[in-house]
N, C-alpha and C positions, 0 to 999 in steps of 0.2 A: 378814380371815376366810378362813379357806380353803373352796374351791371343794368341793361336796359332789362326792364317789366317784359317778359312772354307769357300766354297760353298758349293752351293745346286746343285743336279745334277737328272735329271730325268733317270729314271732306263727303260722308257718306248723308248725317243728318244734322251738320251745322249744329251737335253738343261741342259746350266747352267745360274743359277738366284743368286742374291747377298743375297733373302734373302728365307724363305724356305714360301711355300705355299700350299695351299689341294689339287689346282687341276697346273696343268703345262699350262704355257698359249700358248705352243709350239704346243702340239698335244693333250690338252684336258681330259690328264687322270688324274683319281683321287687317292692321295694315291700314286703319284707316285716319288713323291720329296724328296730325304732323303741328310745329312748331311754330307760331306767328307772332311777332312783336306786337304787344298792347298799346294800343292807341290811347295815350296819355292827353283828357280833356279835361279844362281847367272846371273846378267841381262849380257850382251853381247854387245859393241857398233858396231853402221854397221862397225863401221872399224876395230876394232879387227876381226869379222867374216872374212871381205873380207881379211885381212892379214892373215887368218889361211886355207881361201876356197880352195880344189883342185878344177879343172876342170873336170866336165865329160863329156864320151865321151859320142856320139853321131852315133847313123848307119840309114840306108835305111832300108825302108819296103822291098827291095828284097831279102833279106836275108834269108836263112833260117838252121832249126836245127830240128835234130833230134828228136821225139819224146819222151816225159821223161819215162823211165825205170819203168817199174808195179812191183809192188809183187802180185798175184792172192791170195786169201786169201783161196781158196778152198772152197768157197761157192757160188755157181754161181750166185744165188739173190742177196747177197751182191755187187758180183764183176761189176754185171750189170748197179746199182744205183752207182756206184761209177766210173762208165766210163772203165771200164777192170781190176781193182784193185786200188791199196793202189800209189799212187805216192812218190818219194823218197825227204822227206823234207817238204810235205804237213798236214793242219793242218786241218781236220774235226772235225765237231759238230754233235753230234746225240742225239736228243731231243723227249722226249715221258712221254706221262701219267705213275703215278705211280703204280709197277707190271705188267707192260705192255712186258714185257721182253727186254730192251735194255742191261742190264748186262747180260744175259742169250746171248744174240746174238753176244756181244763184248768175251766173253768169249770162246764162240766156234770160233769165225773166230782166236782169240789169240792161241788157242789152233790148229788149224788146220794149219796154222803158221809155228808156232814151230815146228811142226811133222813135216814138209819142212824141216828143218835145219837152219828156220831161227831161229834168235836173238827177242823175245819179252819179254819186261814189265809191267806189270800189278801192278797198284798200286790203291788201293783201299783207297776212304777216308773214306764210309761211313759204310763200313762191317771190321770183323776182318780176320787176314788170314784162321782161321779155319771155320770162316762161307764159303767165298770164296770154300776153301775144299771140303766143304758138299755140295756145289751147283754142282762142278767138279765130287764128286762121283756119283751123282744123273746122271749127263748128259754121265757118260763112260769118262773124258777127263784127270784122272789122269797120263795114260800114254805119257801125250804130257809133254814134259820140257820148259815149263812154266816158268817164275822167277815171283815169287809174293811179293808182299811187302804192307802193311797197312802204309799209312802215309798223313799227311797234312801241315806239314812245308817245305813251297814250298823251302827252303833255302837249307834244307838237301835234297829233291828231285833233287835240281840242282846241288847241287855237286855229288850225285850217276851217273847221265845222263852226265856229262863231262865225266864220268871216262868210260862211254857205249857206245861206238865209234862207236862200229859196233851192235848199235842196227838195227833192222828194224821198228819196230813199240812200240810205248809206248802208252796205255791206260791208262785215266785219268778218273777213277768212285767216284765222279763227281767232277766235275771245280766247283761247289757251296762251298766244302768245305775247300778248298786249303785254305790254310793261309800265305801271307806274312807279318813279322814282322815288315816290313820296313812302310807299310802301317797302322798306328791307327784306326782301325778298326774290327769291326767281319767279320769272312767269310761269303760268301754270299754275301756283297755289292758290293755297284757300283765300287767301289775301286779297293778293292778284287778282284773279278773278272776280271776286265779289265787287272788291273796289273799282275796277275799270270797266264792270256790267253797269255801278252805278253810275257809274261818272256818264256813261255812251246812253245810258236811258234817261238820265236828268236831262240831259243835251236834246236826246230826241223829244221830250215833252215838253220843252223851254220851245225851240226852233220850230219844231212841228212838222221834222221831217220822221219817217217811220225807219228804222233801223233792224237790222236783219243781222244776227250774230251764228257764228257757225261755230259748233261744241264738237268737238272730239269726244267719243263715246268708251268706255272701260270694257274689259271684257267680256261683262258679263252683258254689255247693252247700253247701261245709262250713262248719260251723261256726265261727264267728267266733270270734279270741281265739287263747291259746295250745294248741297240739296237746295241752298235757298233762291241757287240763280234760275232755276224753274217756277219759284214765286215772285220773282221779281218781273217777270215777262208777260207778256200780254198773252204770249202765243207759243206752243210748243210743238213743235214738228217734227216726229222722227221717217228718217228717210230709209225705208227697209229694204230686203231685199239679199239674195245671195248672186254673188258676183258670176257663180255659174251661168247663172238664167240671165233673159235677157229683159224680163220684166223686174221692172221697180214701182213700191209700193210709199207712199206721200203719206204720213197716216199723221191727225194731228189730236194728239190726246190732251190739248189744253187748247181753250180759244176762248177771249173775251168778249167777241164779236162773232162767234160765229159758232156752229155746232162741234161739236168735241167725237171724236171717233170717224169723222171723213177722211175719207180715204181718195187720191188722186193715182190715178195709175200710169205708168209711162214703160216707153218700152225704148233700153240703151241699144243705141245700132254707131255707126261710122262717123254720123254727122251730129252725135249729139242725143240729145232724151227728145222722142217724140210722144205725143199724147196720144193716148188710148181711150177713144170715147165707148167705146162698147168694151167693157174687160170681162164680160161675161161670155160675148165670142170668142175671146181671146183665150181663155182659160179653158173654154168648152173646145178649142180646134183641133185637139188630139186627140180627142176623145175616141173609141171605140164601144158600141153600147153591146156589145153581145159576149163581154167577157163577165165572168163572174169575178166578185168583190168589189163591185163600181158600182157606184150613187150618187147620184148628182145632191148636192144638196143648193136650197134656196138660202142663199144669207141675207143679210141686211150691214152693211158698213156703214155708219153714220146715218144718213138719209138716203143713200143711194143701195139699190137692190144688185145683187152679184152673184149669180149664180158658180159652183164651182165643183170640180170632181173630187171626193173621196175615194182614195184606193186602200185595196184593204189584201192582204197576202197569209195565208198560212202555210206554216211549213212545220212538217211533223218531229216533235224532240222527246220522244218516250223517253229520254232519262235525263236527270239535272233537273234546275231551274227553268220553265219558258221565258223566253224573251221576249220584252215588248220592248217595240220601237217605233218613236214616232216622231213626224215631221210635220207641222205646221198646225197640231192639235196639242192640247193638255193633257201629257201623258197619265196623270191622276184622276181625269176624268174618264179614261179608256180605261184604266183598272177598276174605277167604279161600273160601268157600262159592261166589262167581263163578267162582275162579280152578279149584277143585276139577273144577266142573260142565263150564266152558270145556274143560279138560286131561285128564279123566278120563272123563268123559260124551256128548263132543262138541256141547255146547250151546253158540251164541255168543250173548254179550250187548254184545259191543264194539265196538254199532253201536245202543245202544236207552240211554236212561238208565231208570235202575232205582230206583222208590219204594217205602220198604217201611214199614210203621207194622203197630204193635198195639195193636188196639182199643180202648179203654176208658181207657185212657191209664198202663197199667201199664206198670214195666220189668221185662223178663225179663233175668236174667244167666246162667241154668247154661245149659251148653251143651247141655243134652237138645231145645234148640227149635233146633238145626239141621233135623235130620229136616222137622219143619211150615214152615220157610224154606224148604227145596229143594222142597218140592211146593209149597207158592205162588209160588214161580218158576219152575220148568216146565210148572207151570198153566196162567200167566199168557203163558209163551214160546209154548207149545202151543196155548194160548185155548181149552182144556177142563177144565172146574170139576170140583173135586175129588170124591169121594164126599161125600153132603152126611153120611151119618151114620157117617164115619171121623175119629179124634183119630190125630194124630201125633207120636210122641215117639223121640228119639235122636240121639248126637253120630255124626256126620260125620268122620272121621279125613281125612289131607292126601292119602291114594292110593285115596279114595272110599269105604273099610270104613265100614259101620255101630254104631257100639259101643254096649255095654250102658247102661242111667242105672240109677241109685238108685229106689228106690220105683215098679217097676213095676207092681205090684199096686194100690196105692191110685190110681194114675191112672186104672188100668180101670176101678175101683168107681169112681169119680167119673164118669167119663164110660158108665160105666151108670146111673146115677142121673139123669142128663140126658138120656137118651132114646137117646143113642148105642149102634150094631149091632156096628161094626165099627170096630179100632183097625190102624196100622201100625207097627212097630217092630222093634227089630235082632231079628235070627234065633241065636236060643238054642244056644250053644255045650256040646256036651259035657264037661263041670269037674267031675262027684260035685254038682253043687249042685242041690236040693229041684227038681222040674218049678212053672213057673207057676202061680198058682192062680189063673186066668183067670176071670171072672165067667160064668155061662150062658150070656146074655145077648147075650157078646162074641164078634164072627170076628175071629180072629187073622191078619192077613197079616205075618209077617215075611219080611226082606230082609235080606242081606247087604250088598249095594252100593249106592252109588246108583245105577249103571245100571240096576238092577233097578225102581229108580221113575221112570227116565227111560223104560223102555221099556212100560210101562203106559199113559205118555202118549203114545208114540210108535206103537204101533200102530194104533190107531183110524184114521191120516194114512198116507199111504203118501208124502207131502210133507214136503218142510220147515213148520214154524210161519209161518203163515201172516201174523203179523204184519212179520216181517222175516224177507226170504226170506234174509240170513246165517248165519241159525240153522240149522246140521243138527243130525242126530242120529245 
């Protein structure tokens, strides 16, 4: 008998190799090359094809259509990161650390659902229906009419789902474990998974019910499986969050329908994830404003404005390496931001290790929260607390400039609606473009450089920072 045809396929970026190897020579990861029977199709000549081709048609960009039809899920954090609900035929992924609550979240929007009079599915691979049960008793949601079902042979789940015409939404906990037969292989693989994403999103877009698949995440974060099952989906949802905290963060960095970087925030308690319509009080309620090394900064997530504290800590290490460490920022761009301050500023930090965390346990990525990092660290150098009712927002350039962000406006309104006086921010360049439309409410200090917020802290002292007498200014 002859030996069945395999590649080797990388689970990291869906390269394939002839033969298998440690690290992938595609995108460098290790570990990441595993074994998959080649799918033997019978070959095609161009001319049989071109004898069997229809034509397709073809239209103009003037055209237009109606917006596609929502289901609202009845939870408004969800519906937000999902662009206004559930689209009819669309296929999302939602991805998160393990216990982190993403069956706990799919569970209640299925369940709230249902109590609409829709049609939903719930199919569980990796609990039984009686565990399911006791998660439903726990959260109140027995009285919603649910259809549940434990299963992993994707063979028997597609013939139920032909026969469920007028589903609305089908949950899939998790796409790791689905099994198809037709594939030699265990679930979980590269296989596996791509083929049984395919097969559950031909079904959702045939049927035109919206499917909701739950991915098991690696450790470094991403989603487990082939890179391609993220391009295969309408929608990408990672579910953040440290199990410490009791805040959870809905972040969705893929949306076909909907804006990309929304953020939904919920907060894990006894009965379940409740939604957090204000998270900007929520992340501001510990705050203390008369300590030094704390700055509020003004962010922006998606569409939505969110205000949140930077903490900033020095601690004196006159010998060795300093330490930086950091939580819920890009540690690379804190060493840029040292190096700026150091060279630009005349502040030294290369005699202190440097802690930096943001509260609540969110991460920021645009670079508009440099501005709030340099004043919690020359706060913190200086050991004079910030204005308690000033928000900070703007990028930092490499020879100390202040540059403009996006959406300055709705940061101000947000951080007026919080009680906030006074905001800091880069100083408005003469372009033809519209003046600010500053809230009443708000004093505007803007800056050019950051000398100009080093010497704010700097004159109240006619000394160096008193922490380590290294630091001048």
């Amino acid at each position: 008998m002859a030996k069945a045809a395999a590649r080797f396929v990388c689970a990291q970026c869906g390269a394939v190799t002839a033969k298998w190897a440690g690290r992938c020579e595609t995108c460098g990861a290790w570990n990441s090359v595993s074994e998959e029977p080649l799918e033997q199709a019978p070959g095609i000549s161009a001319k049989g094809v071109k004898a069997t081709a229809r034509k397709i048609a073809f239209v103009d960009l003037a055209g237009s259509a109606d917006p596609p039809p929502r289901a609202a899920t009845g939870i408004a954090e969800l519906d937000r990161v999902l662009g206004g609900g559930l689209v009819a035929g669309s296929a999302v992924l939602v991805g998160g650390d393990p216990g982190i609550g993403k069956s706990t979240l799919l569970l209640q929007a299925a369940a709230s659902l249902a109590r609409s009079g829709k049609r939903v599915l719930y199919i569980s691979g990796e609990e039984a229906v009686e565990q399911v049960r006791m998660r439903a008793r726990r959260l109140g949601l027995t009285d919603a009419r649910l259809e549940l079902a434990a299963a992993i042979n994707l063979r028997d789940i597609m013939g139920s789902l032909e026969a469920a015409s007028d589903a609305t939404l089908v949950v899939i906990d998790s796409i790791q474990t689905m099994w198809l037969d037709e594939i030699d292989s265990a679930p979980g693989t590269v296989s596996q998974v791509r083929a049984c994403s395919f097969e559950l999103i031909r079904a959702a877009k045939t049927r035109g019910f919206a499917v909701v698949l739950v991915g098991h995440v690696t450790k470094d974060g991403a989603i487990a499986g082939p890179r391609v099952l993220e391009h295969m989906v309408d929608a990408v949802l990672y579910f953040e969050g440290d199990r410490g905290h009791q805040f959870r963060i809905l972040r969705g960095v893929k949306n076909r329908f909907g804006a990309t970087d929304e953020i939904g925030v919920f907060e894990m308690g006894e009965t379940g994830l409740a939604e957090v319509p204000n998270p900007s009080a929520l992340f501001l309620a510990e705050r203390r404003g008369n300590i030094a090394g704390s700055a509020v900064f003004a962010g922006v997530e998606g569409s939505r404005p969110v205000l949140v504290e930077i903490q900033c800590l020095l601690a004196p290490n006159p010998g060795g390496a300093p330490r930086r460490s950091v939580i819920g920022w890009d540690s690379g761009r804190l060493s840029m931001l040292l190096a700026v301050l150091e060279t630009r500023c005349g502040v030294r930090f290369n005699a202190t290790d440097v802690y930096l965390n943001v509260a609540g346990g969110l991460r920021i990525g645009e670079p508009a929260a440099d501005l709030a990092v340099a004043a919690a660290l020359v706060s913190a150098a200086y050991e004079l607390p910030t204005d308690p009712g000033m928000v900070f927002f703007g990028e930092v350039g490499l020879s100390g400039e202040i540059r403009q962000v996006a959406q300055a406006e709705a940061r101000l309104k947000e951080a007026e609606k919080l009680g906030f006086d006074a905001a800091c921010l880069p100083r408005r360049v003469a372009r033809g473009n519209r003046p600010l439309a500053a809230p009443a409410g708000i004093t505007l200090r803007e800056i050019g450089h950051l000398s100009d917020l080093v010497a704010r802290f700097a004159a109240p002292k006619s000394q160096s920072p008193a922490r380590n007498p290294s630091m001048s200014s």
